[in-house]
Each structure stands twice: as C-alpha cells, then as structure tokens.
N, CA, C and O of each residue as an XYZ file, in Angstrom:
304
protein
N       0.849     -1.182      0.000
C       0.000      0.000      0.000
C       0.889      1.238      0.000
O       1.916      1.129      0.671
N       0.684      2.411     -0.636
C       1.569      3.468     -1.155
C       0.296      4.445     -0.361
O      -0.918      4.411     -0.558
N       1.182      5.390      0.692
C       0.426      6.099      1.490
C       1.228      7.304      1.413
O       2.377      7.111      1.015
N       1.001      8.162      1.616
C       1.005     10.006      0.628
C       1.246     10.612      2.745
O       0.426     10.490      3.654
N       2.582     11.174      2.785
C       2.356     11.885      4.001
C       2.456     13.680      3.726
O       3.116     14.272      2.873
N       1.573     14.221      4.753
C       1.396     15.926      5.086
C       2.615     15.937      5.450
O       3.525     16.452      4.800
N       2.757     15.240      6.760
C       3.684     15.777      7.825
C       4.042     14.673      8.605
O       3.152     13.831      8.724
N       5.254     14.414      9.248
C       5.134     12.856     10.023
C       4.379     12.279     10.448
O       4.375     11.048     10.424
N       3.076     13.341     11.224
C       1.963     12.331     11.883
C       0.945     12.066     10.863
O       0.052     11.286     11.191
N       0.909     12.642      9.520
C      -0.262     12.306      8.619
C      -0.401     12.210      7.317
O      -0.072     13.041      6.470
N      -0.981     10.999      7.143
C      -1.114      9.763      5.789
C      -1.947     10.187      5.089
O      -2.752     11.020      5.505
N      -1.966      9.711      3.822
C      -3.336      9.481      3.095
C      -3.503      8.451      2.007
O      -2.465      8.072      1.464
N      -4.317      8.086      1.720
C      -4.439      7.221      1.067
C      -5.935      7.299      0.465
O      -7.046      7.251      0.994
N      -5.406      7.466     -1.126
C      -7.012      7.108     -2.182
C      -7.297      5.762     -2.572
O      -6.621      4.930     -3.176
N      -8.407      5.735     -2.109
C      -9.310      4.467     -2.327
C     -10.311      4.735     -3.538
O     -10.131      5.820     -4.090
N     -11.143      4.088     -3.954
C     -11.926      4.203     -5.117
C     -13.238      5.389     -4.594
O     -13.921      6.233     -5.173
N     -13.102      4.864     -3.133
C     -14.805      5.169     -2.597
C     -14.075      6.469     -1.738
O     -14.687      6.860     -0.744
N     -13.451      6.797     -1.911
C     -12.666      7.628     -0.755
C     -11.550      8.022     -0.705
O     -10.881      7.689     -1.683
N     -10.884      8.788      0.269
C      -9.453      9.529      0.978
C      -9.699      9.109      2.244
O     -10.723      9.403      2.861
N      -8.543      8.230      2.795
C      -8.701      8.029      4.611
C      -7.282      8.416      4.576
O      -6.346      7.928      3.944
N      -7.360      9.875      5.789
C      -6.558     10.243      6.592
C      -6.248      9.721      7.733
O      -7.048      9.146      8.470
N      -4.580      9.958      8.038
C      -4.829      8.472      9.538
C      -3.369      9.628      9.534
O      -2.700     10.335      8.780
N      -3.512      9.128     11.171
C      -2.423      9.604     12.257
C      -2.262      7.945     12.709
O      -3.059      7.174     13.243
N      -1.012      7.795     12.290
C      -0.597      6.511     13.365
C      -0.287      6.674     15.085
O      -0.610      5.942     16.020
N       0.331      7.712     15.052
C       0.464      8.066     16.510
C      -0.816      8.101     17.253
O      -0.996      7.419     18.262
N      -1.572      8.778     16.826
C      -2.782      9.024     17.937
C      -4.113      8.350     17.854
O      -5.106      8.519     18.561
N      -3.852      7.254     16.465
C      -4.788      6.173     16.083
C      -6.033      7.325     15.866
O      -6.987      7.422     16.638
N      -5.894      7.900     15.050
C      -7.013      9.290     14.286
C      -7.194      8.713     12.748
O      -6.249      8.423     12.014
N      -8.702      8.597     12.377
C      -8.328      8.213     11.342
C      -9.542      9.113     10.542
O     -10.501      9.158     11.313
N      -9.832      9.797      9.359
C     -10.738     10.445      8.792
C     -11.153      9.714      7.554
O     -10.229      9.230      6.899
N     -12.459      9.532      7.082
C     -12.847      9.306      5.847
C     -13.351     10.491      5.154
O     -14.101     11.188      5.837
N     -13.084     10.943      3.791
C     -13.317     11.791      3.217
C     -13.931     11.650      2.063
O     -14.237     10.473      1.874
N     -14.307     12.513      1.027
C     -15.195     11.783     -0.412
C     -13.727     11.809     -1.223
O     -12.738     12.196     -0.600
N     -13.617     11.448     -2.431
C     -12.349     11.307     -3.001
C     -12.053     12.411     -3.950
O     -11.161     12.186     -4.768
N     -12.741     13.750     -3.988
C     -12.238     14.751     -4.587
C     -11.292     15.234     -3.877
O     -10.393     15.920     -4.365
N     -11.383     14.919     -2.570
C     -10.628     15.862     -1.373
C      -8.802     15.484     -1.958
O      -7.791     16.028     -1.516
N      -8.856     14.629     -2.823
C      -7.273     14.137     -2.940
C      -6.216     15.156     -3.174
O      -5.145     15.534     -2.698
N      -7.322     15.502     -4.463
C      -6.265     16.868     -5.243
C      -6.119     18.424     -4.261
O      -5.168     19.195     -4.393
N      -7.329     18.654     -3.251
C      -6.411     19.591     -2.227
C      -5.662     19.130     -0.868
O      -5.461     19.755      0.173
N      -5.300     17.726     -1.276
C      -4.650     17.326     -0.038
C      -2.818     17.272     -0.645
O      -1.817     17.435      0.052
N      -2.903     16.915     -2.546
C      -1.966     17.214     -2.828
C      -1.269     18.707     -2.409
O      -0.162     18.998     -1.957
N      -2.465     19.508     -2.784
C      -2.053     20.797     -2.894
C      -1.157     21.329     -1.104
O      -0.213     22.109     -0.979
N      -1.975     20.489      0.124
C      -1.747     21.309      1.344
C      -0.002     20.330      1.661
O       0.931     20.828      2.292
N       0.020     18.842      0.996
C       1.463     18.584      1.141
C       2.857     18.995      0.527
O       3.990     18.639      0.852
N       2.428     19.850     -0.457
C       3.041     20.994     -1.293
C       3.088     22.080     -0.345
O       4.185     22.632     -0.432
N       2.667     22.382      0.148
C       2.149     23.859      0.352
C       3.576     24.491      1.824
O       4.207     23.635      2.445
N       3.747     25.669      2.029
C       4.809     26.199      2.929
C       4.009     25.687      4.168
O       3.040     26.443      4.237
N       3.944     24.842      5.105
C       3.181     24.665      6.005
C       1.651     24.670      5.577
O       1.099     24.688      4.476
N       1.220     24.649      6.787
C      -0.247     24.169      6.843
C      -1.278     25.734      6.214
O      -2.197     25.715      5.395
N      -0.809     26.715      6.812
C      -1.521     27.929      6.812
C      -1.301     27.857      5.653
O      -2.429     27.911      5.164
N      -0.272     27.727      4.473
C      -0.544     28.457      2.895
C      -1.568     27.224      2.088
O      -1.939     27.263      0.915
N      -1.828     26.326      2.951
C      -3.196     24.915      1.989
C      -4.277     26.232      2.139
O      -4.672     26.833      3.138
N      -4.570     26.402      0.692
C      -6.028     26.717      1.021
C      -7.675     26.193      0.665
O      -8.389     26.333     -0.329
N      -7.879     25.507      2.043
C      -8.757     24.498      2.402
C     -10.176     25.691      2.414
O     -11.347     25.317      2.473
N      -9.809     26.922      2.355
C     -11.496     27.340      2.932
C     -12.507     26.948      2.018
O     -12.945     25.798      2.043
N     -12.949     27.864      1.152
C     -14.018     27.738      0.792
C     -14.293     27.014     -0.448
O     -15.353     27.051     -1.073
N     -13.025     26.216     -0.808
C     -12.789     25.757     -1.837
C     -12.960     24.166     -1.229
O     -13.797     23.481     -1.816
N     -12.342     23.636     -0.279
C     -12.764     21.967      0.605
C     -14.166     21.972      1.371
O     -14.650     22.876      2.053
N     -14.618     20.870      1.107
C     -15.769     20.430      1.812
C     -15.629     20.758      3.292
O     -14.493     20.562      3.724
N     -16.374     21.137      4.024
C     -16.548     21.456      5.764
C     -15.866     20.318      6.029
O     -14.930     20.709      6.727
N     -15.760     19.071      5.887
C     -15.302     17.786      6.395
C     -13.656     18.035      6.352
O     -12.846     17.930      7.273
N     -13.453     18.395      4.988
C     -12.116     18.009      4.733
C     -11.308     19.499      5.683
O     -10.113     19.395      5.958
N     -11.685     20.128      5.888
C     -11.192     21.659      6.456
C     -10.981     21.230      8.037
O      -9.989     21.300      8.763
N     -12.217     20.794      8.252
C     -12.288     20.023      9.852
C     -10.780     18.987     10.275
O      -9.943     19.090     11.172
N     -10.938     18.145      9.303
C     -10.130     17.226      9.205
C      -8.588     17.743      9.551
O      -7.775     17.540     10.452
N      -8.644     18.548      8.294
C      -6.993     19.401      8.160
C      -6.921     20.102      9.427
O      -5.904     19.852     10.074
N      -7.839     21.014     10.006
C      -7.655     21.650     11.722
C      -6.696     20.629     12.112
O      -5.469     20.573     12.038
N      -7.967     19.505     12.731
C      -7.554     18.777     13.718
C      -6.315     17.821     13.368
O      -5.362     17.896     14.143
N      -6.227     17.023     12.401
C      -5.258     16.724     12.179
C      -3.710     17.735     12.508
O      -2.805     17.418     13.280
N      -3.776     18.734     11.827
C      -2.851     19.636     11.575
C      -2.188     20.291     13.178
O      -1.171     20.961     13.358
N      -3.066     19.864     14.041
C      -2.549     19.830     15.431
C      -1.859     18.947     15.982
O      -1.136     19.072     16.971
N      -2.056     18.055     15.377
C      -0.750     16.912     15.737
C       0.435     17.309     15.319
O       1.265     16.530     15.789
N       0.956     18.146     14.657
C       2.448     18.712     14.053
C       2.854     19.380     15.320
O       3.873     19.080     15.943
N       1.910     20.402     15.706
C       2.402     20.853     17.082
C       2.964     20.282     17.853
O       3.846     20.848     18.498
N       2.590     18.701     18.101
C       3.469     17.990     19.559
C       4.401     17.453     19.149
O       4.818     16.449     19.726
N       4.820     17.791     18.388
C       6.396     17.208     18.165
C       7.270     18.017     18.600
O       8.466     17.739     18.512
C-alpha cells in the first residue's frame, strides 16, 4: 500500500470510494469523499499548513479534518 504523508503524523491514502486520513500516533483516522485528494496534494506541497487553502474551496469535512489533524504537528 503506497500512502502520501502531510507531515510525520499524517497519511493518506485514495481508495476508489474515498481519501482516509490516519495519524498513526494518535490512532485518528478520517474518511473523506475522493475529490478531497487533489487539495490534499495541494496542502502537502504547500509552505506549512496555513498556505493549503482548504477554505471555501474543501468540503466542511475536509477543512475540519486538516484543523484537527494539523494539530498533531504541534506535539512534536
């Protein structure tokens, strides 16, 4: 399995039916619809988390997701 990382604590992986985001560390795992792929490329590109821009362009889910996820970078 070929899994796509943000940041050390976070994966992704496209499925047919989906994007599941997963934190191995904190056993977090998100399901998303599978458009979300191409701005998840965009936020693991991106200068940190603040230049992804998730607003009004990602589904409420996937924005949620990126928050909370994106707080796990902090505890390192």
């Amino acid at each position: 399995m070929t899994a796509f990382f943000l940041n050390p604590e976070v994966r992704w992986r496209a499925w047919a039916d989906g994007v599941v985001l997963f934190s191995p560390r904190s056993a977090e795992t998100v399901m998303l619809p599978g458009a979300a792929e191409a701005l998840l490329l965009d936020a693991a590109s991106a200068e940190g988390w603040s230049a992804a821009a998730v607003g009004g362009e990602a589904e409420s889910a996937l924005a949620d997701a990126l928050l909370r996820l994106a707080a796990l970078r902090g505890r390192d």
